[in-house]
Backbone as ProteinMPNN parsed JSONL, in Angstrom:
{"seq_chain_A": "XXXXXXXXXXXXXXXXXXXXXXXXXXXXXXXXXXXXXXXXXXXXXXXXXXXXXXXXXXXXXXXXXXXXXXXXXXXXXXXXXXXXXXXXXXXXXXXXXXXXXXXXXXXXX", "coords_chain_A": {"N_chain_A": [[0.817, -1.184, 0.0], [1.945, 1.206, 0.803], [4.277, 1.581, -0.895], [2.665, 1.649, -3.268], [1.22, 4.059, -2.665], [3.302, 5.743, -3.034], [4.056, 5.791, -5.489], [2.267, 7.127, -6.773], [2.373, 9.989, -5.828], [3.322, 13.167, -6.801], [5.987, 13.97, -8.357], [8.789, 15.943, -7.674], [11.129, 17.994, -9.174], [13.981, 19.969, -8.523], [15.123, 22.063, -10.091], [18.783, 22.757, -11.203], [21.007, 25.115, -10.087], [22.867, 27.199, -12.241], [26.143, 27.168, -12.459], [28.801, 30.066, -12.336], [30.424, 31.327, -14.255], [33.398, 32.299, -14.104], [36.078, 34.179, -15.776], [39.918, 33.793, -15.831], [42.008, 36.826, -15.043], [43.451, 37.097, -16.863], [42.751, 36.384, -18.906], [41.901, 38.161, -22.236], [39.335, 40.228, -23.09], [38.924, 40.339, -26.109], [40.477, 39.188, -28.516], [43.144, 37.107, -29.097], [46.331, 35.448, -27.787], [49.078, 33.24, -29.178], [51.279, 30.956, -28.194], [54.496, 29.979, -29.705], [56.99, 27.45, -29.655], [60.154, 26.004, -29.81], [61.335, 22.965, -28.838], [63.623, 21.792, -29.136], [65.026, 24.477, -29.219], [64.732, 26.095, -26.0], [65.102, 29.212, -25.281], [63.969, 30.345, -27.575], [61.03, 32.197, -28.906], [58.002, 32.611, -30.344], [55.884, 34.872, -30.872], [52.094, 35.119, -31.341], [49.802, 37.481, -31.9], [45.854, 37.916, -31.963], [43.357, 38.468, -33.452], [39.516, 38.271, -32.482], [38.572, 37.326, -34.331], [40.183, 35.651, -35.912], [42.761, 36.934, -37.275], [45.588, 37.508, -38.229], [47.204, 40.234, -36.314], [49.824, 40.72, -35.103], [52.967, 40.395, -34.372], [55.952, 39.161, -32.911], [59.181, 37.912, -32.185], [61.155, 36.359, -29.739], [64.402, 36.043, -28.487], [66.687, 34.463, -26.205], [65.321, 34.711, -23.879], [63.902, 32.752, -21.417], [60.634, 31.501, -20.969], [58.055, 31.933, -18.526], [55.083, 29.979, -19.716], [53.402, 29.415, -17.648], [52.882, 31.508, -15.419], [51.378, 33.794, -14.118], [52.201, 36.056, -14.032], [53.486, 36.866, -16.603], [51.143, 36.185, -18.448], [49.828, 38.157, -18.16], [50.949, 40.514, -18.81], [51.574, 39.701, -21.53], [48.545, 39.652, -22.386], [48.11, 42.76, -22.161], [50.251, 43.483, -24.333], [47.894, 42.579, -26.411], [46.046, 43.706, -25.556], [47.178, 46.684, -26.713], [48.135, 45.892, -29.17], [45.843, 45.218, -30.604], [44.556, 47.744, -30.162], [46.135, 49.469, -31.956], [45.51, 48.063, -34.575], [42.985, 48.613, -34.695], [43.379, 50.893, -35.297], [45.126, 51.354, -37.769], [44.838, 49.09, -39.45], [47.305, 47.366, -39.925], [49.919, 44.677, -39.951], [51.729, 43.772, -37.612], [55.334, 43.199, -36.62], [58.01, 42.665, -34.871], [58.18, 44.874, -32.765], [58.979, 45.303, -30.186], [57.465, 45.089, -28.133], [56.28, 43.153, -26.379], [58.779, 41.485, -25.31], [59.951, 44.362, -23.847], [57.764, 44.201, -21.676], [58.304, 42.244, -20.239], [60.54, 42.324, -19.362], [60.663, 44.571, -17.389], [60.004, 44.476, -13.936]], "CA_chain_A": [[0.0, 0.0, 0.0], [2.785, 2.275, 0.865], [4.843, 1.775, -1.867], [1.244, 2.541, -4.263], [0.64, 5.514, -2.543], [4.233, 7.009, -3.285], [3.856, 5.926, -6.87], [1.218, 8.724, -7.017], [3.191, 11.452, -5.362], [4.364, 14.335, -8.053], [7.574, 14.367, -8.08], [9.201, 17.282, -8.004], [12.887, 18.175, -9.048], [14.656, 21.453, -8.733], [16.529, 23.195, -11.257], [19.881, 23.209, -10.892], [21.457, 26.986, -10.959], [24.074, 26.915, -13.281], [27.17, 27.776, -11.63], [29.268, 30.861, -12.526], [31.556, 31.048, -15.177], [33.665, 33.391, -13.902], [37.218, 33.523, -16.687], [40.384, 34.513, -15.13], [41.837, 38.275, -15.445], [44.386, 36.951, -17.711], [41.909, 36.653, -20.282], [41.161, 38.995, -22.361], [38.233, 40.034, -23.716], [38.824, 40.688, -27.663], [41.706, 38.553, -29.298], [43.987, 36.104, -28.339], [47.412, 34.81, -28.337], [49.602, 32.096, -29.075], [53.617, 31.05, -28.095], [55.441, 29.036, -31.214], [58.032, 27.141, -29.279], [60.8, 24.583, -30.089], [61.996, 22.295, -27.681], [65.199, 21.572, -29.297], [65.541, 25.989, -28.568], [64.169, 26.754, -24.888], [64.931, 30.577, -25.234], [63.655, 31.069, -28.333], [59.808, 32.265, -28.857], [56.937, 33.13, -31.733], [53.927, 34.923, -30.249], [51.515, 35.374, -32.298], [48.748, 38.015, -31.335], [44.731, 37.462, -33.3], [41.156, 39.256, -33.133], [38.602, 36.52, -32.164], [38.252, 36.472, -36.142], [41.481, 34.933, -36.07], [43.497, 37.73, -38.153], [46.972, 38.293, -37.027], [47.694, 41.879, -35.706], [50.615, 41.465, -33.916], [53.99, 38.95, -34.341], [56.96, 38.954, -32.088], [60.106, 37.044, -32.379], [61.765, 36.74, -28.571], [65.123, 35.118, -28.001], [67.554, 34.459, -25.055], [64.638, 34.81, -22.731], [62.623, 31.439, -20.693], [59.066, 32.29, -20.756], [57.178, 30.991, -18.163], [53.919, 30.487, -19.736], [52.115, 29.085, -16.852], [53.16, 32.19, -14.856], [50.393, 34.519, -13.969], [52.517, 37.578, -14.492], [53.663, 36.89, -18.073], [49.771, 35.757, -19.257], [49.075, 39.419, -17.811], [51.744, 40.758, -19.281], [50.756, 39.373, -22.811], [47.15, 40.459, -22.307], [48.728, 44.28, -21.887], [50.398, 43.76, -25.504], [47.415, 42.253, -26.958], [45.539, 45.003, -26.079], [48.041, 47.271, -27.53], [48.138, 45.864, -30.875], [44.289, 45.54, -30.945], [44.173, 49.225, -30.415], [46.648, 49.856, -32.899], [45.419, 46.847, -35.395], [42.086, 49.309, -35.564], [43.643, 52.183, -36.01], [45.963, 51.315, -38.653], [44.678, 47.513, -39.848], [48.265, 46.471, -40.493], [49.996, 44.05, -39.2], [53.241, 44.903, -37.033], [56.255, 42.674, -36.611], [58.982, 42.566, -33.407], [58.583, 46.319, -32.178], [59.668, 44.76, -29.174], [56.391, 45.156, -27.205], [56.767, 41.833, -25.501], [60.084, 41.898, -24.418], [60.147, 45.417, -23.234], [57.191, 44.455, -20.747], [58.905, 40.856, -19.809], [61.766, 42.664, -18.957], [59.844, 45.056, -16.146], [59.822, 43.932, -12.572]], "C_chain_A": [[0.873, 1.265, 0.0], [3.246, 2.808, -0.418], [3.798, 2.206, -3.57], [0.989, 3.611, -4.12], [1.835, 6.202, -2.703], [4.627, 6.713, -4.797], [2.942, 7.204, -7.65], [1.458, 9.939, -6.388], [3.838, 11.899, -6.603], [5.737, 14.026, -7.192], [8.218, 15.353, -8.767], [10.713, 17.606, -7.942], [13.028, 19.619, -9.566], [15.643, 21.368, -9.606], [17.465, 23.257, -10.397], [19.963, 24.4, -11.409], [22.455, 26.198, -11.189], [25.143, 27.74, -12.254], [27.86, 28.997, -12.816], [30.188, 30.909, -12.965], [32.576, 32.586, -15.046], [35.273, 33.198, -14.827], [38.677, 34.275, -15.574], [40.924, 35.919, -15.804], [42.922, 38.357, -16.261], [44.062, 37.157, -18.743], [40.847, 37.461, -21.199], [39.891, 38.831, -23.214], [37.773, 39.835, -25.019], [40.438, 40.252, -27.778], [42.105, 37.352, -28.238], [45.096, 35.783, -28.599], [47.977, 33.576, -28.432], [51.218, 32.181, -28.934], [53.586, 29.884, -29.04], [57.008, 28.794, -29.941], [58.409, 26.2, -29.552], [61.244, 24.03, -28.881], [63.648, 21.868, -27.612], [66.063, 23.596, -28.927], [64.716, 26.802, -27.3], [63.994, 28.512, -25.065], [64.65, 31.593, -26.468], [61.715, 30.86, -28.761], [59.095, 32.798, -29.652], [55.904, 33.59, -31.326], [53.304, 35.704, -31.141], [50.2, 36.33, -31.705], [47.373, 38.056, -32.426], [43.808, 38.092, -32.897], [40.737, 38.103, -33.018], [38.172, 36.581, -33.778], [39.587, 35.836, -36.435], [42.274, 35.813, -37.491], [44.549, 37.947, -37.051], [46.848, 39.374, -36.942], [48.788, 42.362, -35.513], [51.671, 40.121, -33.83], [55.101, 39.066, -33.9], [57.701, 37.845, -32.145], [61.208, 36.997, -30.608], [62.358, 35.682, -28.548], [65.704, 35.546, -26.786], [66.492, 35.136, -23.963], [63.707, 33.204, -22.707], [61.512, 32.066, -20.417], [58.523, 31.266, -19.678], [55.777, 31.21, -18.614], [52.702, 29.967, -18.619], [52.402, 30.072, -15.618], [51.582, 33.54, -15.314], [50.291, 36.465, -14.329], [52.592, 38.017, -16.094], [52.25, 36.853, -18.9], [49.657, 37.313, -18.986], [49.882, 40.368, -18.48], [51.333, 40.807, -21.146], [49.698, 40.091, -22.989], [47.286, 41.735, -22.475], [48.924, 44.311, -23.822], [49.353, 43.541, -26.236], [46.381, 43.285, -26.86], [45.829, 46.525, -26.702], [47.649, 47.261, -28.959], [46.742, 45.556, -31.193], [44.048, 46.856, -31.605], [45.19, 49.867, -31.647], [46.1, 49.382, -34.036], [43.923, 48.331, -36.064], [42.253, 50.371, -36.039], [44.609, 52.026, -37.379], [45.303, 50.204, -39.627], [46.159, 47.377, -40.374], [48.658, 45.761, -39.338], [52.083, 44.191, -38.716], [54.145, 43.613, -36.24], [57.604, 43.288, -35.664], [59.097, 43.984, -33.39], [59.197, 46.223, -30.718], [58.57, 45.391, -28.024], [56.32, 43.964, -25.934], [58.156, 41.791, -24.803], [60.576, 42.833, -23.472], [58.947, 45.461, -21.86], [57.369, 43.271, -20.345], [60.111, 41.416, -19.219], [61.487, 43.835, -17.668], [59.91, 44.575, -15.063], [58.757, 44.215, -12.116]], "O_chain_A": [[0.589, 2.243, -0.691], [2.945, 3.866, -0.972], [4.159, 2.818, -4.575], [0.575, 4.331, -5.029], [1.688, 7.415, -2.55], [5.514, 7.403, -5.299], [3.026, 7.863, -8.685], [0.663, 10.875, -6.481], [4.647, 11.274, -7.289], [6.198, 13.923, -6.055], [8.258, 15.609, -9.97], [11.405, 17.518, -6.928], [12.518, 20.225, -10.508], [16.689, 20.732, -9.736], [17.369, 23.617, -9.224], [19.489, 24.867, -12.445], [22.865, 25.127, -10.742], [24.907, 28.685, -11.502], [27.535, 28.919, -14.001], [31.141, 30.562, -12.268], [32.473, 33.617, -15.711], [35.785, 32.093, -14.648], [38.446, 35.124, -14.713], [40.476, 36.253, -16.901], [43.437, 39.453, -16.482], [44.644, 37.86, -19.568], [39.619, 37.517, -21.121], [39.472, 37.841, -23.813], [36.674, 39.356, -25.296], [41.383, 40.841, -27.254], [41.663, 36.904, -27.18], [45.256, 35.712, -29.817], [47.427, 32.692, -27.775], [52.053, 32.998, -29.322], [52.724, 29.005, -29.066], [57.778, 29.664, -29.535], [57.628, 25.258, -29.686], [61.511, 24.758, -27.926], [64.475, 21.7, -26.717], [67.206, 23.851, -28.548], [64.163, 27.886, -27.483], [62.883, 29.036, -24.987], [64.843, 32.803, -26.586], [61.168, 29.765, -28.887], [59.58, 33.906, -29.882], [54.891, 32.889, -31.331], [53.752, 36.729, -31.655], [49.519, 35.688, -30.905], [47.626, 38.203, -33.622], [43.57, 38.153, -31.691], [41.317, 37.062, -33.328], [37.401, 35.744, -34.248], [39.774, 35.573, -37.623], [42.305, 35.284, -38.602], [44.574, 38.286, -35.868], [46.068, 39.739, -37.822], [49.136, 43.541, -35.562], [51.328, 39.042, -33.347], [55.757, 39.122, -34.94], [57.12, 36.759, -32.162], [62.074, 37.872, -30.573], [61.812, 34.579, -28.56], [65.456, 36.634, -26.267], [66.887, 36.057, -23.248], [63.076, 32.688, -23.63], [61.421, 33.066, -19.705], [58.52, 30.047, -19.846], [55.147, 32.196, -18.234], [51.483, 30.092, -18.727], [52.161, 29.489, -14.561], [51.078, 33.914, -16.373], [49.499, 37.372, -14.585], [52.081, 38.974, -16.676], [52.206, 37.459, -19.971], [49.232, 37.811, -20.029], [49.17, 41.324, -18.788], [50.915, 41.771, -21.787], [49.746, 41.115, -23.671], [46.332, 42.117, -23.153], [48.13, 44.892, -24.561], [49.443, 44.336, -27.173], [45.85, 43.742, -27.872], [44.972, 47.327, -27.072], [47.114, 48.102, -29.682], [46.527, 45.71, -32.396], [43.65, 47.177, -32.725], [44.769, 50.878, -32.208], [46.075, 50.286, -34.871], [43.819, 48.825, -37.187], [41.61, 50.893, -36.949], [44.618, 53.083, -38.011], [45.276, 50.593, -40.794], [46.131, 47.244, -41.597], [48.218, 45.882, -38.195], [53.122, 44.529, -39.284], [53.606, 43.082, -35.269], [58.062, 44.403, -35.914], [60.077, 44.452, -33.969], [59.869, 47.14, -30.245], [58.97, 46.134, -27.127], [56.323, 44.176, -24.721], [58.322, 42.164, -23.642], [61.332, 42.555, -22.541], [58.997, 46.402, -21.069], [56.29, 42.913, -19.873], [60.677, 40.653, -18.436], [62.438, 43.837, -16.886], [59.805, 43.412, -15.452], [58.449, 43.838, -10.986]]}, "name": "protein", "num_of_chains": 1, "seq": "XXXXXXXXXXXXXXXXXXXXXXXXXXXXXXXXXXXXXXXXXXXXXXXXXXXXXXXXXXXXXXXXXXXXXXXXXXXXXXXXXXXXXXXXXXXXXXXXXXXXXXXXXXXXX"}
């Protein structure tokens, strides 16, 4: 009898809230970059900067420096140039090769 009468109970399930996609402050909002690295050359590096339409902007050649890229300063660091050559990318649309934007804010304390 029991088990009949809780066959006929609604059952009722809550909505999950969606949890909060919060990104970190590394990432920016408009573009993105990439590092080109060899393994056979540790201190040498290719970063490539892109609009989320994937157009380059922005290409840097950095040797005789170790990047850490899982370093929180350097991703923030990056992010800085990438909004750089954004803001340049619309003002100009070309595309701009080792002004030494990267290096000169890797080399900062």
């Amino acid at each position: 009898m029991i088990a009949l009468a809780m066959a006929h109970l609604p059952v009722v399930a809550q909505d999950e809230i969606p949890a909060r996609i919060v990104a970190p402050r590394w990432t920016p909002e408009a573009g993105y970059w990439v590092a080109q690295a060899n393994v056979n050359q540790p201190k040498q590096y290719t970063i490539f900067f892109y609009t989320n339409e994937h157009e380059l902007i922005y290409k840097e050649k950095i040797e005789g420096v170790k990047l850490n890229l899982d370093s929180r300063r350097v991703k923030m660091r990056l992010k800085k140039v990438l909004e750089k050559s954004l803001l340049a990318w619309q003002r100009q649309r070309q595309v701009k090769e080792n002004e030494g934007l990267v290096i000169s804010l890797l080399q900062r304390k």
